[in-house]
C-alpha positions as CSV (number, residue, x, y, z in Angstrom):
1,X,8.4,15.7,18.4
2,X,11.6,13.5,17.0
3,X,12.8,14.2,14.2
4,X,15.0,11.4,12.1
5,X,16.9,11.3,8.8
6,X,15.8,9.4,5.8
7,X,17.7,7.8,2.9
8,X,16.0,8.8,0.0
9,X,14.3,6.1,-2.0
10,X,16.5,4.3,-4.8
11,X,16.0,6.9,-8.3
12,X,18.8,7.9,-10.5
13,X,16.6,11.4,-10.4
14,X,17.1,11.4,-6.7
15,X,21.0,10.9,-5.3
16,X,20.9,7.5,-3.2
17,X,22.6,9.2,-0.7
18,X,20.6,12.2,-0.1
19,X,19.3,12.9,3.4
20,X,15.6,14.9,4.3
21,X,14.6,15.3,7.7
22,X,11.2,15.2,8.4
23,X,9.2,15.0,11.6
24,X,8.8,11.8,13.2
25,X,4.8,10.6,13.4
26,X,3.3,10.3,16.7
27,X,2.2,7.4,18.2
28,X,-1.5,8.2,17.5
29,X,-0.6,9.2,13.9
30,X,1.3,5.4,13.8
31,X,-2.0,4.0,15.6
32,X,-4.9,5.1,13.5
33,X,-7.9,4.2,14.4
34,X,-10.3,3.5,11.7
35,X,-13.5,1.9,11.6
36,X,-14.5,-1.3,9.9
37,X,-15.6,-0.2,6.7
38,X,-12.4,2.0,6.6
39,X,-10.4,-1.0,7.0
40,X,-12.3,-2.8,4.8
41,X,-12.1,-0.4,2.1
42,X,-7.8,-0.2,2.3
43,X,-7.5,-3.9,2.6
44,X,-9.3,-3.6,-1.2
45,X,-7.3,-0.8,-2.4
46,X,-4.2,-2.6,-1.8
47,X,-5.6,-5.4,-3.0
48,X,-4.2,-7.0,-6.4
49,X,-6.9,-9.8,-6.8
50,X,-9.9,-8.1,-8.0
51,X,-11.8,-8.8,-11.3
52,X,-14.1,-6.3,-13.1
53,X,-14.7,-7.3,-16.2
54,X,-18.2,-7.3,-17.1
55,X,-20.5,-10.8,-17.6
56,X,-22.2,-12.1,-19.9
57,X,-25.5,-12.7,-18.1
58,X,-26.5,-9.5,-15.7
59,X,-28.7,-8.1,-13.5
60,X,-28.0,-4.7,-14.3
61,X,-26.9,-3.1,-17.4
62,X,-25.6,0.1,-18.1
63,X,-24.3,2.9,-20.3
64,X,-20.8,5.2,-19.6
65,X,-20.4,8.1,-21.1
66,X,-17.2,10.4,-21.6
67,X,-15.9,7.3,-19.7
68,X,-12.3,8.0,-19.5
69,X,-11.0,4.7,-17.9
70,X,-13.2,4.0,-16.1
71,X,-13.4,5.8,-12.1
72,X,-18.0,5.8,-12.4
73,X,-17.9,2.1,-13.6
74,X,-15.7,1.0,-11.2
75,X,-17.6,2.4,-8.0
76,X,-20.8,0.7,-9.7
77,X,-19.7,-2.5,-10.3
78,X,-18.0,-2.7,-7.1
79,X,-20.6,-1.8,-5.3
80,X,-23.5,-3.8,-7.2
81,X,-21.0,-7.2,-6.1
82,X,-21.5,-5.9,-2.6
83,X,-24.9,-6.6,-3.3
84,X,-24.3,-9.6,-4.8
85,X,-25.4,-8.4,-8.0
86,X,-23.9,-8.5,-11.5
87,X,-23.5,-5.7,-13.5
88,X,-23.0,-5.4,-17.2
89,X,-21.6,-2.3,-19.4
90,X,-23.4,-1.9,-22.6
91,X,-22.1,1.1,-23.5
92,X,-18.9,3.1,-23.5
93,X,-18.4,6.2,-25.1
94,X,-14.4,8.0,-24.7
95,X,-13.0,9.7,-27.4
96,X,-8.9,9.3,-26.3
97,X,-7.5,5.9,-27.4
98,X,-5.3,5.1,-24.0
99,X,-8.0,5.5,-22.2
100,X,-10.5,3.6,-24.1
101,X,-8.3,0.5,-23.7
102,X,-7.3,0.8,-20.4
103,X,-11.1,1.2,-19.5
104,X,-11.6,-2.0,-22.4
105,X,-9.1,-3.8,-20.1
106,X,-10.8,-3.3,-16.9
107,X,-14.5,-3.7,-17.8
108,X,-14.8,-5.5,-21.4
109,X,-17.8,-3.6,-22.5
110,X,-20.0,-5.4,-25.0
111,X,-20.0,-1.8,-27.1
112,X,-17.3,0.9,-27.0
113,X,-17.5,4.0,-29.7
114,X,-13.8,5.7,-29.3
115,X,-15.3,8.6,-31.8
116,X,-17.1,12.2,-30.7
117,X,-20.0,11.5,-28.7
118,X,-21.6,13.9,-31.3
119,X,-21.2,11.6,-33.7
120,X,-23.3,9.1,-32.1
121,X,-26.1,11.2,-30.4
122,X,-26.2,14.4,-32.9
123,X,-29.9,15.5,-32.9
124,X,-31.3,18.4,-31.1
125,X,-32.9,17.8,-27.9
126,X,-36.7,17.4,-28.0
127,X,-36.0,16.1,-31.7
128,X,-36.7,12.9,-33.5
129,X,-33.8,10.1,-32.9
130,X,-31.6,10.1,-36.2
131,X,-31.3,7.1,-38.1
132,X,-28.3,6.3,-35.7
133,X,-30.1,6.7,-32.5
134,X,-32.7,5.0,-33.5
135,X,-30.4,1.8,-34.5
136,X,-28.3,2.3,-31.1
137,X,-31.4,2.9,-29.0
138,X,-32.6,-0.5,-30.6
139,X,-29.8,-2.5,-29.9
140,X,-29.1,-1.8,-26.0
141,X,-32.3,-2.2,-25.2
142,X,-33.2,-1.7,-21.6
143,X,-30.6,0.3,-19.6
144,X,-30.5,0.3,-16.1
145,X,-28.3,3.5,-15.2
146,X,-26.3,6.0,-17.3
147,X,-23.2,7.3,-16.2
148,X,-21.4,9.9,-17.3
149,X,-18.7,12.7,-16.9
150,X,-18.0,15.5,-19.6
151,X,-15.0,16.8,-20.0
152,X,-14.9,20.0,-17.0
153,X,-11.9,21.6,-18.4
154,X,-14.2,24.1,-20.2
155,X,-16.4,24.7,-17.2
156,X,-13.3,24.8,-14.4
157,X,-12.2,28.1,-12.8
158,X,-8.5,26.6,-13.4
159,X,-9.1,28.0,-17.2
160,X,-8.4,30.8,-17.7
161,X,-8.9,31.3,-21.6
162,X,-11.8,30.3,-22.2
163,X,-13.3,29.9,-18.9
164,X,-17.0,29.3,-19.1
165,X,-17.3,29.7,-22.7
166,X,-15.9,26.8,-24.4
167,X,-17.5,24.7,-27.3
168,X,-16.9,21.2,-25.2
169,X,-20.0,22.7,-22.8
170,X,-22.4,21.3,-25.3
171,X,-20.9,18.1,-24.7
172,X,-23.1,17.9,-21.2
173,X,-26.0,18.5,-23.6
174,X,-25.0,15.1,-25.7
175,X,-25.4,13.2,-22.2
176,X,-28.7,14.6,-21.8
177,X,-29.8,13.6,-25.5
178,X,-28.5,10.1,-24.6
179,X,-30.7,9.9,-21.8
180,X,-33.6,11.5,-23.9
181,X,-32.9,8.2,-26.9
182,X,-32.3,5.7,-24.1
183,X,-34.4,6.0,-21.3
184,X,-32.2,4.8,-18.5
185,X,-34.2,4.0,-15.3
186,X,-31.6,6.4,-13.1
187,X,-28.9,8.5,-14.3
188,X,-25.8,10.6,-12.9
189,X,-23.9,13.1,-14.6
190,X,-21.1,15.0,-12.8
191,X,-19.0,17.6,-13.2
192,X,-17.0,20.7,-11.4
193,X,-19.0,22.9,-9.4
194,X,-19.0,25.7,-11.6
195,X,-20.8,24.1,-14.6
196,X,-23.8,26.0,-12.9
197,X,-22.7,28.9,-14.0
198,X,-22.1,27.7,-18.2
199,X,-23.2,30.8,-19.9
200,X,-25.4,28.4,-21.8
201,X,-27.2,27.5,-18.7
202,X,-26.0,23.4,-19.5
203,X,-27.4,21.9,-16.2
204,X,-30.4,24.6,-16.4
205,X,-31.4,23.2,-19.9
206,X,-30.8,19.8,-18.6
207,X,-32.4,20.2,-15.4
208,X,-35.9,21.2,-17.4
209,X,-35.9,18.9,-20.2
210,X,-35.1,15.5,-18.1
211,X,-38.0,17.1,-16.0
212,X,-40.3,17.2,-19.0
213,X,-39.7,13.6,-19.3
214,X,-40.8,12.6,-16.4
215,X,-37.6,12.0,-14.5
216,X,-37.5,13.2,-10.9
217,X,-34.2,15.5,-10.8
218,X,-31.7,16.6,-8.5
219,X,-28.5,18.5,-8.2
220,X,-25.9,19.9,-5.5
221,X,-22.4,19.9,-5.2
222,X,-20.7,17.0,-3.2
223,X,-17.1,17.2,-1.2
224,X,-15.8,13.7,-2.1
225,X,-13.9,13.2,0.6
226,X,-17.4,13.0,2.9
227,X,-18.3,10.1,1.2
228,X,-14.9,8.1,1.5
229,X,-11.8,9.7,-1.4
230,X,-8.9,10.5,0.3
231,X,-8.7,13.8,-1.0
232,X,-11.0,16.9,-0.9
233,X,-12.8,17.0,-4.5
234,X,-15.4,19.2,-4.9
235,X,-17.9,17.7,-7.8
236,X,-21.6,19.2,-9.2
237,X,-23.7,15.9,-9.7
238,X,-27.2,16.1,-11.4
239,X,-29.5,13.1,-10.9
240,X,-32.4,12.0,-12.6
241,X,-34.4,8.9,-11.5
242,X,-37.2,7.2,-12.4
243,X,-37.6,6.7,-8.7
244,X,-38.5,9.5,-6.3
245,X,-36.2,10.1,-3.8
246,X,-33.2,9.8,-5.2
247,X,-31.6,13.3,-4.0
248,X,-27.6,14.3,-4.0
249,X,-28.7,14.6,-0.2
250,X,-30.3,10.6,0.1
251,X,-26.4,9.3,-2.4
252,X,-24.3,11.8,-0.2
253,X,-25.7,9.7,3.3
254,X,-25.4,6.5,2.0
255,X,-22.0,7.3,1.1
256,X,-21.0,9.0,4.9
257,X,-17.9,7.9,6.0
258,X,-17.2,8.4,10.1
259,X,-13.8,10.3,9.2
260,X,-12.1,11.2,6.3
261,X,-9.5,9.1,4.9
262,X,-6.1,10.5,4.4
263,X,-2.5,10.7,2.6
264,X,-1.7,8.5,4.9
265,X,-4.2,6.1,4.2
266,X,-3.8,5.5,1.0
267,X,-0.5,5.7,0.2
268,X,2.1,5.5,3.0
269,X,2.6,1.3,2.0
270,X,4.2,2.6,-1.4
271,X,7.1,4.3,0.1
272,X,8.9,0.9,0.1
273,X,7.5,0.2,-3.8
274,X,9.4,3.3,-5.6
275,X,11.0,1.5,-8.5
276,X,12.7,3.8,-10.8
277,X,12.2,1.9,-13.6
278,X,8.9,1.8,-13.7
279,X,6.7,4.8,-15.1
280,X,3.8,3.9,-12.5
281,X,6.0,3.4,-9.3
282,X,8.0,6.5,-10.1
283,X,8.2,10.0,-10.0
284,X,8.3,13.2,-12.8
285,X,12.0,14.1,-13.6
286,X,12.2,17.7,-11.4
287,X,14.7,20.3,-13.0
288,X,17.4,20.7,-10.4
289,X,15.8,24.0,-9.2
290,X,12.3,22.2,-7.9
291,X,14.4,19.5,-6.2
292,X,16.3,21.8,-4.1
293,X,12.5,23.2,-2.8
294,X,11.4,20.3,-2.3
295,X,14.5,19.4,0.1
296,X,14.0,22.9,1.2
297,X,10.4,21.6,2.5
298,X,11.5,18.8,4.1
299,X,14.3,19.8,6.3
300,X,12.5,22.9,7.1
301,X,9.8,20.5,7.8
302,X,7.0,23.1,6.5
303,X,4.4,22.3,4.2
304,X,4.3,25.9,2.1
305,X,6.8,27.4,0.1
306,X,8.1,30.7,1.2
307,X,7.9,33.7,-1.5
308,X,11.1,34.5,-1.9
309,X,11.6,30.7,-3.3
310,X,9.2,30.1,-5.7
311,X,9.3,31.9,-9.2
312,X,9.0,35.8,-9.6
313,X,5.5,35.9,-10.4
314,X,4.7,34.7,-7.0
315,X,6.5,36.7,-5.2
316,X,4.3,39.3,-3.2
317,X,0.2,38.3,-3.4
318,X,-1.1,35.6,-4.5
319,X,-3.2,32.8,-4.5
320,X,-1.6,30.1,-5.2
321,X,-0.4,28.8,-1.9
322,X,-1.0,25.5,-2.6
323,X,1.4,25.5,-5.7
324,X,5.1,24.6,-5.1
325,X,3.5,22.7,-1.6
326,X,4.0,19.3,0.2
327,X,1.3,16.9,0.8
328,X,0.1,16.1,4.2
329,X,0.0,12.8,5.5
330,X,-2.6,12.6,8.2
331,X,-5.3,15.7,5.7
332,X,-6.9,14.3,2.6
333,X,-5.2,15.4,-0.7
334,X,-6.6,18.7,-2.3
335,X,-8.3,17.8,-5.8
336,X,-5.7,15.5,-8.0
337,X,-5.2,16.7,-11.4
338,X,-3.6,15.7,-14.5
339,X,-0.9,17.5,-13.4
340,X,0.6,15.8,-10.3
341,X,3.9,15.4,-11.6
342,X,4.9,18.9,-10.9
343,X,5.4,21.1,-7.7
344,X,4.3,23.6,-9.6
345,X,0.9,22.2,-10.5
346,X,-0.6,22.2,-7.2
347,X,0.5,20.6,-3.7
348,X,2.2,17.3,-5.2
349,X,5.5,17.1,-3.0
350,X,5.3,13.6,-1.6
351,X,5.1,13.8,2.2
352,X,8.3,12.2,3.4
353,X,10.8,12.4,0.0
354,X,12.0,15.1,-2.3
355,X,10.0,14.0,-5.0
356,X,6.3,14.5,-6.5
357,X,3.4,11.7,-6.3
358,X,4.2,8.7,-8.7
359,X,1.2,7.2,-10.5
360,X,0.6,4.7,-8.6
361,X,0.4,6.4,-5.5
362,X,-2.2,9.2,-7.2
363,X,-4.5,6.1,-8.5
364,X,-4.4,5.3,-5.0
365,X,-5.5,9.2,-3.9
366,X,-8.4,8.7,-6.9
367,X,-9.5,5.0,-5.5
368,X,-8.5,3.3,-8.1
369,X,-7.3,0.0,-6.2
370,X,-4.2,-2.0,-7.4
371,X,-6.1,-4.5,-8.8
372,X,-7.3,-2.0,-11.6
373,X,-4.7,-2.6,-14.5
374,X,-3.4,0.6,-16.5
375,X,-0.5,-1.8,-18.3
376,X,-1.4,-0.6,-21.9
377,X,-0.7,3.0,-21.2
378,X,2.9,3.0,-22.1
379,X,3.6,6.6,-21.2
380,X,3.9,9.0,-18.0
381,X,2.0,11.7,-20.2
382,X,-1.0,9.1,-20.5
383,X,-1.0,8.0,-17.0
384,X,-1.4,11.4,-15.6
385,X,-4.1,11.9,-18.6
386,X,-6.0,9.5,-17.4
387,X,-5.6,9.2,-13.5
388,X,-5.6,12.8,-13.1
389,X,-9.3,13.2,-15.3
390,X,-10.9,10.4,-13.4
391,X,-13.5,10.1,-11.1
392,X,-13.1,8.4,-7.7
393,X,-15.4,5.6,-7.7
394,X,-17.3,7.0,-3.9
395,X,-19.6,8.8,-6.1
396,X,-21.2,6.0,-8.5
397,X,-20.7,3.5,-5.4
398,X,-23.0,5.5,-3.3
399,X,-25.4,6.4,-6.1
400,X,-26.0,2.8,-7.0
401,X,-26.7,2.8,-2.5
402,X,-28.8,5.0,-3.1
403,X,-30.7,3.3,-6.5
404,X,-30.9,-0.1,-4.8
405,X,-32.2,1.5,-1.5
406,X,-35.3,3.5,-3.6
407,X,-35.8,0.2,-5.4
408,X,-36.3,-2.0,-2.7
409,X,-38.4,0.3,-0.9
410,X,-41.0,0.5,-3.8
């Protein structure tokens, strides 16, 4: 296999003159063969033409909860136009100000509450709506499908203070009391996989009570990158559906992609977009100790960062291999985070350059197209905020599949 040098791409943090080495792709790496839909779906994600705002007059109507900027409305609405339908957000609920108005940008809800969701739906469950529900409840109306994503930081096994036994658990309950004042025909709710084991037994309580009233309810865990994400995300989803049928199984099928998209994929027509002064087309700042490992990984031409190189605390066992690591062009990404601007915050080393992911390239890894507009966030610190928390839109695109399917087999 060849190997050629590389000019490094135009950065004050990178010297103009600095040359990698790095292996030459194959033929069949340059010739991917994908299928139609997988074409389809990169032509769109490259795509700067794209409108999501929601309408006036729709055919659907629905509610977002902990809705960040918006990854579960976007695969919605995009896939409800595939269907030639029109889709309209009554509701948005997100606490964080950057990413309520990027999500305002992108969807123009007709109601968005940037305040606690306990605020808004504070009574017990089983209990009578307070005088707030009760107005809210009033004014949406009919709702369609509910959306929503608590915050997982308490639940993931990447905390380790208060893993499993944080107060922002009961935050999954306020989604449930939403559903319970609301009544959405269908609803999905995701999280990481180990909000199953909550010591509070969230999705247990959850599971029961949206069974009492008379939902049909599912859950399972869902590898993202099955269903069409270039990047291997593991997420819990819990599903409850007027309609019977609609299992994590029936969404995950109607979401089946033929082979997984990659690195590659997604990303490799940015390499000639790195603009330096831009905070989305460019990377973190790396001290000049990470920049020498990442050159280290590329003229080595390994993907792993030897021992001996990394700090002292993972020298010997561990298991963090991924940590201090270089991405893979022709593998999905492991899970994107909120911190992709460090090597040292997972496997963030761009394939071909001595540098980490920019934001751009990440929105990319989490589906959000370039159409989708994050121009109000005005810092790096929000940017990785808010792309690293999202949710790639495969998972509400094939849920809505999935919703439309049940309902025109009735």
């Amino acid at each position: 296999m060849a190997v050629r040098s590389l000019e490094a791409q135009n950065s004050p943090k990178i010297p103009s003159r600095d040359i990698v080495a790095y292996y030459e792709p194959s033929q069949a790496q340059e010739q991917e063969l994908w299928d139609a839909v997988a074409i389809e779906d990169q032509v769109w994600l490259s795509s700067t033409d794209a409108n999501y705002t929601s309408i006036s007059k729709a055919d659907i109507r629905a509610i977002d909860l902990f809705s960040g900027c918006g990854g579960l409305s976007l695969g919605l609405t995009v896939a409800a136009r595939k269907a030639g339908l029109a889709i309209e957000f009554a509701l948005a609920v997100e606490q964080h100000e950057a990413a309520a108005q990027v999500y305002v940008d992108n969807f123009a809800p007709k109601q968005i509450e940037k305040c606690d969701i306990a605020s808004i739906f504070a009574g017990t469950l089983g209990a009578l709506p307070t005088s707030r529900e009760r107005e809210l409840a009033a004014r949406l109306q009919h709702i369609d499908i509910l959306l929503a994503g608590p915050p997982c930081q308490g639940f993931s096994d990447l905390n380790n203070y208060t893993r499993r036994r944080d107060d922002r658990n009961d935050l999954y309950l306020r989604a449930i009391r939403c559903i319970e004042i609301t009544l959405p025909d269908s609803a999905l709710i995701e999280n990481v996989p180990f909000v199953t084991k909550d010591r509070l037994g969230v999705v247990q309580i959850s599971e029961k009570h949206l069974k009492d009233m008379g939902y049909f309810v599912d859950s399972g865990v869902v590898d993202l990158s099955t269903i069409g994400a270039p990047q291997k995300r593991l997420r819990h989803v819990l599903i409850a559906s007027k309609l019977k049928g609609i299992t994590v199984d029936a969404i995950t099928q109607f979401g089946r992609v033929e082979r997984s998209r990659t690195v590659r994929w997604a990303i490799e027509n940015l390499e000639e977009r790195y603009d330096a002064a831009s905070i989305f087309d460019s990377s973190s700042e790396a001290s000049r100790r990470n920049l020498a490992r990442m050159r280290y990984l590329l003229r080595q031409e390994v993907y792993d960062l030897p021992n001996d190189l990394r700090p002292f605390c993972h020298h010997g066992e561990h298991s963090y291999r991924a940590m201090y690591g270089r991405l893979k062009y022709d593998q999905p990404s492991p899970t994107i985070t909120q911190g992709f601007g460090s090597m040292g915050q997972g496997r963030y080393v761009h394939p071909n350059f001595p540098r980490t992911l920019t934001p751009h390239e990440t929105a990319r890894l989490q589906m959000f197209p370039d159409s989708f507009d994050f121009s109000s966030a005005k810092s790096r610190g929000h940017l990785a905020m808010l792309i690293g928390n999202a949710a790639p839109m495969n998972l509400s695109a094939a849920f809505f599949k999935g919703i439309l399917a049940g309902c025109n087999a009735r």
